[in-house]
N, C-alpha and C positions, 0 to 999 in steps of 0.2 A: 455358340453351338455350331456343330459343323453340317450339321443336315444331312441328313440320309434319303436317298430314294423307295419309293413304295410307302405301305403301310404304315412301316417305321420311321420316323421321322427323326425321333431323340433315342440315342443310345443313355447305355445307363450314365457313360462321364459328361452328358449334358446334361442330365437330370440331377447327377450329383454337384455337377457345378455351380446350376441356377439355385438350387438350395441352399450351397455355400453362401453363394454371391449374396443371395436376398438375406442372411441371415445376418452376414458382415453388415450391410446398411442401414440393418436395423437399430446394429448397434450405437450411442450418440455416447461421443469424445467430447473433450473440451471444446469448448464455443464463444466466443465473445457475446457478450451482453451491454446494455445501457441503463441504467436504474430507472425505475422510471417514480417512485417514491419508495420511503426509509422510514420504518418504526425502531427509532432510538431506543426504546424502551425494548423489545426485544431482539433488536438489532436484527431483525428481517426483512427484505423487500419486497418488491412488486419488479421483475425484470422483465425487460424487452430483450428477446434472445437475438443477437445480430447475425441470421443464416434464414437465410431462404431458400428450405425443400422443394424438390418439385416430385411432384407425384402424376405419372402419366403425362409426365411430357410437359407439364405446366409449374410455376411458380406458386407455393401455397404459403402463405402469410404466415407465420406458426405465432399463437394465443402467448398473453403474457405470461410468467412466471408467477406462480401468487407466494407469499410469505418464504419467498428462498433465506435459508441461513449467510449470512456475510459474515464469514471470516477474517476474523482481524491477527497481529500477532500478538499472543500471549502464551506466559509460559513461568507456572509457578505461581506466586503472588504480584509478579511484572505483566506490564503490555504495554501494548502503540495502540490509540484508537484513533481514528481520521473524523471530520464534517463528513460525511455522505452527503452528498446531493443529489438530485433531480439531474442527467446527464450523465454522472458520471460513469464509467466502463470498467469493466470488473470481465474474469473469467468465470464461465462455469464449466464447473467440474462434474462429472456423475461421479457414483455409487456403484459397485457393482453388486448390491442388493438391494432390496426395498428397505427404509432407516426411518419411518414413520414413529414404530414403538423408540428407538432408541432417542430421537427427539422430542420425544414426549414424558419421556424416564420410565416405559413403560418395559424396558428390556433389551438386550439390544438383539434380540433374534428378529429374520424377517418374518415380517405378516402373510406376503405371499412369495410367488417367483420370480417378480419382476427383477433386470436385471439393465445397470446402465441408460437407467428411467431419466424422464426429463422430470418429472415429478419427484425425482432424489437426487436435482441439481442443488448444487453449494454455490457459493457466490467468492470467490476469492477478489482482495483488492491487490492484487499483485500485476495487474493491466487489462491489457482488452484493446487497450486501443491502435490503430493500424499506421502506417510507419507515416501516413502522410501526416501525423499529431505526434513530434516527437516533443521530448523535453525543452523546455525553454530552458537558454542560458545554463545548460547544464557543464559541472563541475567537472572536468577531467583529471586533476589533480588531489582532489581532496573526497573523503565521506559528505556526505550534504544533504541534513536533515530539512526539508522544506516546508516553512508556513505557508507559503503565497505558491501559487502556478507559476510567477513569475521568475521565482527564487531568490526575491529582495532579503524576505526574513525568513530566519532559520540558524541554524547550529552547523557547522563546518568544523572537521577536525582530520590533520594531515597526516600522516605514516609517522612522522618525528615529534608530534605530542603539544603541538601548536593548533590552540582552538580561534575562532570566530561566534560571537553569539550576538547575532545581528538582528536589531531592534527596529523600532520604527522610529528611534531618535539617534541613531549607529552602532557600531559594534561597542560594546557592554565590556569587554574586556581595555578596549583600548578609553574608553572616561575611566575604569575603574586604576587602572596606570596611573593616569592622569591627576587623577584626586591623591593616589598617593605620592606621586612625585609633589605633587603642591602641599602638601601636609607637610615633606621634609624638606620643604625647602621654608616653610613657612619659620616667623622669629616670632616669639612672643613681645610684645610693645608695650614699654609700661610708660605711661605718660606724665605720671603725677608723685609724686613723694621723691626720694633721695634716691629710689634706685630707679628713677627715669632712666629709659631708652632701648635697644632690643637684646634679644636674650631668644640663643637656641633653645628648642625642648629636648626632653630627655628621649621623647618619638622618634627624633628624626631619624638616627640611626635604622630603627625596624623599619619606618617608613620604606625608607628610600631604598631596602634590602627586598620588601613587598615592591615595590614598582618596579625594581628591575626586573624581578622573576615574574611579575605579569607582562613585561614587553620580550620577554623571552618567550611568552608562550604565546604572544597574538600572535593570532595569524593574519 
């Protein structure tokens, strides 16, 4: 404000600005969060919103999240669903209407005016978390679907069509190689009657045409 002397104090473009201003902060943007528990069954949470308002000057704790929507990807008859855990960090997103009835299949009009409510937060798993928790051993070269935090297991697959599907016993493409390169390479052994002794199969040819084109495609 720029302050006036006498009576008047605030002209109208201070009066119109502090309206502005308080209206803009009223408004709530995206926000990190932390789960703090997960109902599977409706795939809802309990979030701890990670931002701390301060109202008058001071720090105000802001209440958990109760039953937020977590959005996973799906789309058609396909999806990706994750473990949710206790911990984990997720964004929220507002509304910018109240979506009460439309989560309830009640309609999707709003019930009242509210607008960019923390009460019509979403829960997205797309992150949250802040740069000092970056990705372990992440991938720079390849896609890299991850089981573990760590990135031991999971599915890797490169621009040129060379996959990895990495187990808890190693990658799956390179035993399954493996088993067909020993198939063609194997003889059949006859030990006993007139035709004793080894004898190609009639496999081995396809065999050994599958093992090369699965070590074509490890990666």
């Amino acid at each position: 404000m720029t302050g006036l002397l006498g009576k008047t104090t605030n002209g109208p473009d201070d009066t119109t600005g502090a309206v502005a201003q308080e209206e803009r902060n009223s408004i709530w943007g995206e926000i990190p969060g932390e789960i703090v528990d997960f109902d599977p069954a409706t795939q809802t949470a309990t979030i701890k919103p990670l931002f701390t308002p301060k109202f008058n000057g001071r720090p105000l704790q802001m209440p958990n999240l109760m039953e937020v929507p977590i959005r996973m990807t799906r789309a058609g008859d396909g999806g990706m669903t994750f473990p949710v855990a206790a911990g984990d960090k997720v964004t929220l997103r507002p509304q910018m209407r109240s979506t009460e009835k439309y989560q309830t299949g009640e309609g999707d009009d709003a019930s009242d005016a509210r607008s960019f409510n923390l009460s019509d937060m979403e829960a997205h798993l797309d992150g949250g978390e802040s740069l000092t928790d970056p990705i372990e051993n992440f991938d720079a070269a390849n896609v890299h679907m991850r089981f573990d935090k760590q990135g031991n297991f999971g599915i890797r697959g490169s621009k040129d069509g060379k996959v990895a599907v990495e187990g808890s016993e190693g990658n799956i493409y390179s035993m399954l190689a493996r088993l067909a390169e020993i198939v063609a390479q194997h003889e059949t052994q006859v030990t006993v009657g007139s035709s004793t002794g080894e004898y190609s199969h009639t496999l081995a040819g396809e065999a050994a045409e599958i093992a090369a084109k699965l070590r074509a495609m490890e990666l």
